[in-house]
Every structure is written in structure tokens, then in C-alpha cells.
C-alpha positions as CSV (number, residue, x, y, z in Angstrom):
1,X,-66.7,38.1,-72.9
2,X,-69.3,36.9,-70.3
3,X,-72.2,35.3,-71.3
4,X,-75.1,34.8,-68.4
5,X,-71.6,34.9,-66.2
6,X,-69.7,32.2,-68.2
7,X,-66.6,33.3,-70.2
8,X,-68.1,32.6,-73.8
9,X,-64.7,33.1,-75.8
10,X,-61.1,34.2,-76.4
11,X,-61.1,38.2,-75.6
12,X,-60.9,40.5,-78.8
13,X,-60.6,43.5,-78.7
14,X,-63.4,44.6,-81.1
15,X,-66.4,44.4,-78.9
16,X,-68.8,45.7,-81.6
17,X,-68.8,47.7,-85.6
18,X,-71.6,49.0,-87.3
19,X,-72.0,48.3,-91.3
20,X,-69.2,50.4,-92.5
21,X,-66.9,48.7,-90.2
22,X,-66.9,51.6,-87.7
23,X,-65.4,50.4,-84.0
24,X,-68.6,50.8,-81.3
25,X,-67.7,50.7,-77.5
26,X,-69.6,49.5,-75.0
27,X,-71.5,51.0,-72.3
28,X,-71.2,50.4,-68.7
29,X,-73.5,48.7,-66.7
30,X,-72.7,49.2,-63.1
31,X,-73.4,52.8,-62.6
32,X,-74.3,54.2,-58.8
33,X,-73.2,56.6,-57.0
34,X,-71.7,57.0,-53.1
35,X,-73.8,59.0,-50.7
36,X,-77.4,60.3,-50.6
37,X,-77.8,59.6,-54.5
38,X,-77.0,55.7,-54.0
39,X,-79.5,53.1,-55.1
40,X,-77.9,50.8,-53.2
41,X,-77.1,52.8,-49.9
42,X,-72.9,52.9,-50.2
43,X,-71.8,55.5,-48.1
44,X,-68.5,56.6,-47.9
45,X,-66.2,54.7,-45.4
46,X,-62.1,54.6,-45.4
47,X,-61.3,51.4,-46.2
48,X,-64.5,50.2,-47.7
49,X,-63.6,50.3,-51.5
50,X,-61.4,48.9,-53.8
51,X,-60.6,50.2,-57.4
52,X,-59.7,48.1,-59.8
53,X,-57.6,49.5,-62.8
54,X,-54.8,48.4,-65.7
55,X,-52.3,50.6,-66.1
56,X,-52.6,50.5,-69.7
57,X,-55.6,51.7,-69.8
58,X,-56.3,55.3,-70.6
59,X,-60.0,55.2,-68.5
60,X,-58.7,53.7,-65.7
61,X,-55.8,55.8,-65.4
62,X,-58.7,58.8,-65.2
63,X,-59.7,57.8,-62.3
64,X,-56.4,57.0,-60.6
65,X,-55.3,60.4,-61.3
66,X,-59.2,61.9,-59.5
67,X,-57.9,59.7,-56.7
68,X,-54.6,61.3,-56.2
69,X,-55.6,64.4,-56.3
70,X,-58.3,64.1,-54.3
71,X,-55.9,62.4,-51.6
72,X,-58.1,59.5,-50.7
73,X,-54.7,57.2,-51.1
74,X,-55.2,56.2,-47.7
75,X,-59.2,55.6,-47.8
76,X,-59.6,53.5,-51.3
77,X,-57.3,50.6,-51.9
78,X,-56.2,49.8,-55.8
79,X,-55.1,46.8,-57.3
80,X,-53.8,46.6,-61.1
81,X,-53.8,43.7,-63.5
82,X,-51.0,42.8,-65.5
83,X,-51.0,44.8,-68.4
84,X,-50.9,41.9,-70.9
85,X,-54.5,40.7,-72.1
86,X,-54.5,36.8,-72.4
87,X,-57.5,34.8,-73.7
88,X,-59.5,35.7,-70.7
89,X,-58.8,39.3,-70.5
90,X,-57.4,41.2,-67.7
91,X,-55.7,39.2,-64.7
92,X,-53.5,39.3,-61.5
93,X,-50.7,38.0,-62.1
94,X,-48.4,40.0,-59.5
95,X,-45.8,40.3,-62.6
96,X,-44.0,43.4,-63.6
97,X,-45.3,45.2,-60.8
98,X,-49.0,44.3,-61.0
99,X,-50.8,42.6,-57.9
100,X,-52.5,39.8,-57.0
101,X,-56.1,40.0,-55.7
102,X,-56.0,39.7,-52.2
103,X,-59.7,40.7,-51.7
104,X,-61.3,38.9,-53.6
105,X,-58.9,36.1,-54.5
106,X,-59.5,36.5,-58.2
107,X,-57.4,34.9,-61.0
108,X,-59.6,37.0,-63.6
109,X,-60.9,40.3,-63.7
110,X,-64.4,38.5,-65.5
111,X,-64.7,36.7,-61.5
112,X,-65.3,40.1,-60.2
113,X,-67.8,41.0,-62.0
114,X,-69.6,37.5,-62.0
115,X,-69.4,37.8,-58.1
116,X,-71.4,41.0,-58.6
117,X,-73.7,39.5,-60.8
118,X,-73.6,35.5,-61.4
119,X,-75.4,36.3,-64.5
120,X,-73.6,39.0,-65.9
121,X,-73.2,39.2,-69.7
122,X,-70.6,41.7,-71.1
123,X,-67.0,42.4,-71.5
124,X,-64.8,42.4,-67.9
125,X,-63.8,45.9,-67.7
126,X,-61.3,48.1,-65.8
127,X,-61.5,50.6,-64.2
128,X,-64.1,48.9,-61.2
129,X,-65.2,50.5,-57.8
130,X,-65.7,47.3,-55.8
131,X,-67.7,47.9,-52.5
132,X,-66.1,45.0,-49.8
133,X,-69.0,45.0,-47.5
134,X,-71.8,44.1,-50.2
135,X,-69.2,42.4,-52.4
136,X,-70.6,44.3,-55.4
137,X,-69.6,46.5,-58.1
138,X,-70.8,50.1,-57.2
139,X,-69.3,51.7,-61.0
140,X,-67.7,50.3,-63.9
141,X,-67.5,54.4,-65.8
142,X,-64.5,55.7,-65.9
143,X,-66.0,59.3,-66.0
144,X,-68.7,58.6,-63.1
145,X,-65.6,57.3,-60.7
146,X,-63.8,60.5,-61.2
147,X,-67.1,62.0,-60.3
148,X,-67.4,59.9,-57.4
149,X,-63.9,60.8,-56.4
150,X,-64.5,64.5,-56.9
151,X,-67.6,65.0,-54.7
152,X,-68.8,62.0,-52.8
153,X,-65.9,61.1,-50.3
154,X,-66.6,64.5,-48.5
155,X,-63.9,65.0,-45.6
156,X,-62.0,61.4,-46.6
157,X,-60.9,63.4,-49.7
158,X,-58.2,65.7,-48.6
159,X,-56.9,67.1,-52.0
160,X,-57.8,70.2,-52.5
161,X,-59.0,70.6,-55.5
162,X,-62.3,70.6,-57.9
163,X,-62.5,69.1,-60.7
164,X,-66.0,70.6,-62.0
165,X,-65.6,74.2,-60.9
166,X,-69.0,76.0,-60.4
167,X,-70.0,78.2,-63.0
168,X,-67.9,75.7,-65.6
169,X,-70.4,72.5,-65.7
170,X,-71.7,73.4,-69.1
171,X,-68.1,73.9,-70.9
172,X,-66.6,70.9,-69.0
173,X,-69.4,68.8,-70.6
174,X,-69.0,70.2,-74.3
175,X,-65.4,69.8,-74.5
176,X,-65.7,66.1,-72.3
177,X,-67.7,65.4,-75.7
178,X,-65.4,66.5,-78.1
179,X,-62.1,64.9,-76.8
180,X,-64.2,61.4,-76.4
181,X,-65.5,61.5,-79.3
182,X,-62.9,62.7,-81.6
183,X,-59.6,62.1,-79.5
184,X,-60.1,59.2,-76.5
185,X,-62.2,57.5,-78.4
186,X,-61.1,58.3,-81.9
187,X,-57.8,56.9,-81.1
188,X,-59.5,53.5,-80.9
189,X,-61.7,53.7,-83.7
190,X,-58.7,54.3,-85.9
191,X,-56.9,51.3,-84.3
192,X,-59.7,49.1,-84.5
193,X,-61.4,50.0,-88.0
194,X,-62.7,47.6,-89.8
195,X,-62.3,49.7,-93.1
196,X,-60.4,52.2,-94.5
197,X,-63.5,54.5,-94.5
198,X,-63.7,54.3,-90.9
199,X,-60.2,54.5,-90.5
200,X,-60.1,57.8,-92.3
201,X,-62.9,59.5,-90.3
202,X,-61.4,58.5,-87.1
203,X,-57.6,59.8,-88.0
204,X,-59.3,63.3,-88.9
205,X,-61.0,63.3,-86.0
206,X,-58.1,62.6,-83.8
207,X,-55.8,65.1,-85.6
208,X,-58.6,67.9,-85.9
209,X,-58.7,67.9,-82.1
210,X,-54.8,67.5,-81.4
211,X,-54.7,71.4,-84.1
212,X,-57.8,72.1,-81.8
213,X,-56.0,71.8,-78.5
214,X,-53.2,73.4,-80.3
215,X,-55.1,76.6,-80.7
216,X,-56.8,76.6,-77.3
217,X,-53.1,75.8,-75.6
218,X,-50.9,78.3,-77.0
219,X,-53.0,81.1,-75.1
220,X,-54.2,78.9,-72.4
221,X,-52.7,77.0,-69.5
222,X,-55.9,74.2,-69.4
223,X,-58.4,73.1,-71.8
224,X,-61.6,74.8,-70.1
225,X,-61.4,77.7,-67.5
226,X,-58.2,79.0,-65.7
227,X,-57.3,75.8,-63.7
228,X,-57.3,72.3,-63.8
229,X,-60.7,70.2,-64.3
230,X,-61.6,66.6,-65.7
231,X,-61.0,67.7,-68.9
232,X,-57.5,67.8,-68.3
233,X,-57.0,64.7,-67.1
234,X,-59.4,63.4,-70.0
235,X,-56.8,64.7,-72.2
236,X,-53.4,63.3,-70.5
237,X,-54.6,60.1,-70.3
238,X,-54.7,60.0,-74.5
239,X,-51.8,62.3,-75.0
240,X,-49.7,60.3,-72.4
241,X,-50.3,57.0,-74.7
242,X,-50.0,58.9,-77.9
243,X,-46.6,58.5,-79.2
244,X,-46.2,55.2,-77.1
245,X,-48.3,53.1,-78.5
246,X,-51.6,54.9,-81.0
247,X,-48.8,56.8,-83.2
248,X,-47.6,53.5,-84.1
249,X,-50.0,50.8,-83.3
250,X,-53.1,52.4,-83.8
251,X,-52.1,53.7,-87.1
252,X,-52.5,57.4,-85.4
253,X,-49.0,58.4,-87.3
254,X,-49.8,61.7,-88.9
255,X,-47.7,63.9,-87.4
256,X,-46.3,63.2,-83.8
257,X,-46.5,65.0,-80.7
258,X,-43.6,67.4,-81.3
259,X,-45.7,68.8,-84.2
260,X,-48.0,70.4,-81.4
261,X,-45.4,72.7,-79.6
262,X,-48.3,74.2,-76.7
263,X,-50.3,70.6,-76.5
264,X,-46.5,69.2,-75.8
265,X,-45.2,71.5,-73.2
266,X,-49.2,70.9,-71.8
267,X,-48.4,67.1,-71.6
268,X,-45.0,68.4,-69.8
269,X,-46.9,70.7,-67.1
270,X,-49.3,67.7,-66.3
271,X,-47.0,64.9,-65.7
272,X,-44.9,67.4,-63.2
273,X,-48.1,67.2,-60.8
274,X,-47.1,64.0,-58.6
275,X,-51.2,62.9,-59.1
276,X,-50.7,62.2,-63.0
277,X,-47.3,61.0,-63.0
278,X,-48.3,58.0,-60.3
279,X,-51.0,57.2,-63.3
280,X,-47.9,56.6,-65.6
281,X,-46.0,53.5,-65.9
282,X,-45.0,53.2,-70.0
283,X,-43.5,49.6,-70.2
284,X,-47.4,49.1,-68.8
285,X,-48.8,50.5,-71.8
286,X,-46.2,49.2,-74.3
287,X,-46.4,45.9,-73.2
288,X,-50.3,45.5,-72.7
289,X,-51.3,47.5,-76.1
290,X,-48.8,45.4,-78.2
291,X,-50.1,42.6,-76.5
292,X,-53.3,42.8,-78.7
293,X,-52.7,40.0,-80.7
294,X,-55.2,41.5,-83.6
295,X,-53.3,44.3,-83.9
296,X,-49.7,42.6,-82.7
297,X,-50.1,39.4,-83.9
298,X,-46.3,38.6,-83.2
299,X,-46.0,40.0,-79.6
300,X,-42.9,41.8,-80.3
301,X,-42.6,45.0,-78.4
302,X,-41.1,47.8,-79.8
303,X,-37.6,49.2,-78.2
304,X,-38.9,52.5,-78.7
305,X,-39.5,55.8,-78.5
306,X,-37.0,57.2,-76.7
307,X,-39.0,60.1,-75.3
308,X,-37.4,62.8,-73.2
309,X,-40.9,64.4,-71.6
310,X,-40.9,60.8,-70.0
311,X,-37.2,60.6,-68.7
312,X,-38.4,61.9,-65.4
313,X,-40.4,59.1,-64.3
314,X,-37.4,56.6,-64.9
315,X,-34.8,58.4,-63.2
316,X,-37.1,59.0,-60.1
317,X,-38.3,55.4,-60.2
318,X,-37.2,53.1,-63.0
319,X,-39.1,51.2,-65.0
320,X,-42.6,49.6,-63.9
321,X,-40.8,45.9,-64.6
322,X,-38.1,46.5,-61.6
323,X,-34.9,47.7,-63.2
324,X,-33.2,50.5,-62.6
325,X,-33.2,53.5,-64.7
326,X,-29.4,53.3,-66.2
């Protein structure tokens, strides 16, 4: 992590625990908005921004699906780091269809944020909104960014679509809680326990909500409402990673996916809209979660699962590391 914007140590993936070895995330500290509402006066301009995301990650992958649907393609640029976290974190690499960044000219996802702030302390994050004409950070919050995307790129943003619906604010923000608390986020705290009290709570949590969503799905087409909101994509973004890499990795290996019929065939409906398929490359999230060396300490990476929800995406485009789907 950073320490008054000098790399202090190796990255780990435990950023903090309370007593009873519970995992504790931390909070964001780059949080404005675009538009009227901006402390630091960004407005919204078409080629302006850069986001900066991993495809492994579940949060960053949030707000590359709020930028697909809100068709702003063409107005934000994005640049990914390689999914593999070294001993300084995230970097560009340009490998296995990552990118090098040619903005900034970082090596280091830590160097953006010390360029926002030389004394930064913290971990180096993804996903980032980087503003090029201040050469700051405008957001580091996954769910703020998706907000951003949703309302403050006015006529830039030519998906039609909204993902907080009027009239549906108060739901959104209920079940938003739940499936961080219990499901994004419980995912993690099971992987990253430090005991097997915490452990336990966490695996309860994450399977209480996947028999929630269950319930909810089999006489619903989306999680709140009768369309598609945040929440939805709050969801994929776990569910996509699920049997991939928390099923086994994270220890999340109660029952798979296939035990959840609706919340399956809901995964399936998602990743047939182009916007959360183009979030989805899974030899980026095999290769950067089993490349957490606390967890992984060998490196190997598993051949499997052979999953056939996921075939799709191979055959249209093959793999994320080049080849060609056979």
C-alpha cells in the first residue's frame, strides 16, 4: 500500500480484520461527482476521462457494464491492468490482452493515484475515473461511477436506459445493501477470514442470499422492479465470478450454481445483453484471483470449470489471452 505516496510493502490482499479475524474493506477516498454537484468543477466532456479497471475485478467490472449501457464507448477511454497482482499491485503490462498506459505513462496503478495526490496513503485501487485535464482522480467507488455514468454524462450517454428508475430509489438501496453485504462482499470475507468463526458467518451469508435471489427469481425477471437497474449488474458481477474462482478459491463451495435453477438462467439472460458480456473475460479472473499468492501460494491455475453458460463468449471471441476458441 501507499504510505504518504511511497509504496510501503509487498500487496496483500487483506487490507484490514477486526478481533475475530473478520475481513474489513476499505473505503474510498476520491469521491466527486461530474456536473453541477462537482467540488472540483468536472464537467462532462467526450474525451476528457479515463477509467481505469482489472478485469478481474467484480467492482470495476460494475462500472464497465454502466458504461456500456449507457453508450459513452466513444466519450470515456478505458484502460485494464493485467490481471495478475505482483508485489506492487495492479500494472500495465500490455499482456494477455491488458494495456499499457498511454496517458499517463504509468508502470503501476499506485503512480496514478500518487499523481493525484503525492501524499496519498492507501491501497491502489481499480476501478478509477481519471480526469486528463486536471490530471486527478475524480472517483475511486465502484457504485458512485456507475452513478456517474447513469446520470451525469447527459446527451454523451446514448444508451437508453436507467439504472435508478423513479419511484424505485428506496428498494434499489435496500437490496444494494443486502447483496454487498452478504453476497459481493461476503464472497471476500469468506475467502479472506482469518478464522473459522468468520468464515462460517460469511458462507451463510453468501448462500442465504444466493436461496434469497432464488425465491425473488423464480417469479421475477430482475432483482428489484420490472426491468433492469444497478442491482442487476451488482449481482452479475459476483455470480459471473462465482463458480470461476469463489466456489473454489474462496472456499464458497456449498452448493454450486446449478443448485439455483432461476438465479442460473438469470446469469444466462444477463450475459446475452452485449453491455455485460464486454465486462467478461474468465481467463482474466482465473488468472488474476489465483494469482493471490495468500490464497494460491503455488500459482497454479486451475484447467477448470468447463462451464457451458460461458461457451458463448469463446466462440464469438476466444479467449482474453489471444487463442482461438477450438
Amino acid at each position: 500500500m501507499l504510505v504518504n505516496g511511497k509504496w510501503a510493502e509487498k500487496w496483500h490482499p487483506v487490507q484490514q480484520s477486526d478481533a475475530d479475524g473478520r475481513f474489513i474493506r476499505q473505503h474510498s477516498g476520491f469521491r466527486d461527482r461530474i456536473g453541477p454537484d462537482s467540488a472540483k468543477s468536472f464537467s462532462a466532456e467526450a474525451g476528457r476521462y479515463q477509467l481505469y479497471v482489472a478485469y478481474i475485478c467484480p467492482w470495476a467490472s460494475r462500472t464497465l457494464i454502466a458504461l456500456h449501457l449507457k453508450g459513452l464507448e466513444n466519450a470515456i477511454d478505458v484502460c485494464a491492468v493485467d490481471p495478475r497482482l505482483g508485489d506492487q499491485g495492479w500494472a500495465f503490462t500490455g499482456r494477455d490482452g491488458s494495456d499499457f498506459d498511454r496517458v499517463n505513462g504509468a508502470t503501476y496503478m499506485h503512480e496514478i493515484y500518487t499523481l493525484a495526490d503525492p501524499t496519498h496513503t492507501g491501497r491502489a485501487t481499480v476501478p478509477v475515473l481519471w480526469d486528463r485535464k486536471t490530471r486527478s482522480i475524480v472517483n475511486n467507488e465502484s457504485s458512485d461511477i456507475v452513478r456517474i455514468f447513469d446520470k451525469d454524462f447527459g446527451a454523451l450517454a446514448t444508451g437508453n436506459i436507467d439504472l435508478r428508475p423513479a419511484g424505485l430509489d428506496a428498494e434499489i438501496d435496500a437490496v444494494n445493501e443486502r447483496l454487498y453485504t452478504q453476497f459481493n462482499n461476503g464472497v471476500y470475507r469468506a475467502g479472506f477470514a482469518g478464522t473459522q468463526r468468520a468464515y462460517d458467518e460469511a458462507v451463510a451469508d453468501v448462500f442465504a442470499t444466493l436461496g434469497w435471489m432464488e425465491s425473488r427469481l423464480a417469479r421475477a425477471d430482475w432483482l428489484v422492479g420490472d426491468r433492469l437497474t444497478e442491482t442487476d449488474i451488482r449481482a452479475f458481477v459476483t455470480l459471473v465470478r462465482f463458480d470461476l474462482a469463489y466456489y473454489g478459491l474462496f472456499k464458497c463451495n456449498l452448493r454450486p450454481l446449478s443448485a439455483y435453477p432461476a438465479v442460473r438462467a438469470y446469469l444466462v439472460r444477463l450475459l446475452a445483453i452485449p453491455a455485460f458480456a464486454a465486462s467478461v473475460r474468465p481467463e482474466h479472473i482465473k488468472a488474476g484471483y489465483y494469482s493471490i499468492a495468500a490464497l494460491n501460494p503455488s500459482g497454479i491455475v486451475p484447467v477448470g470449470p468447463e462451464l457451458d453458460y460461458l461457451e458463448p463468449l469463446r466462440t464469438a471471441r476466444g479467449d482474453c489471452l489471444g487463442r482461438t476458441a477450438a
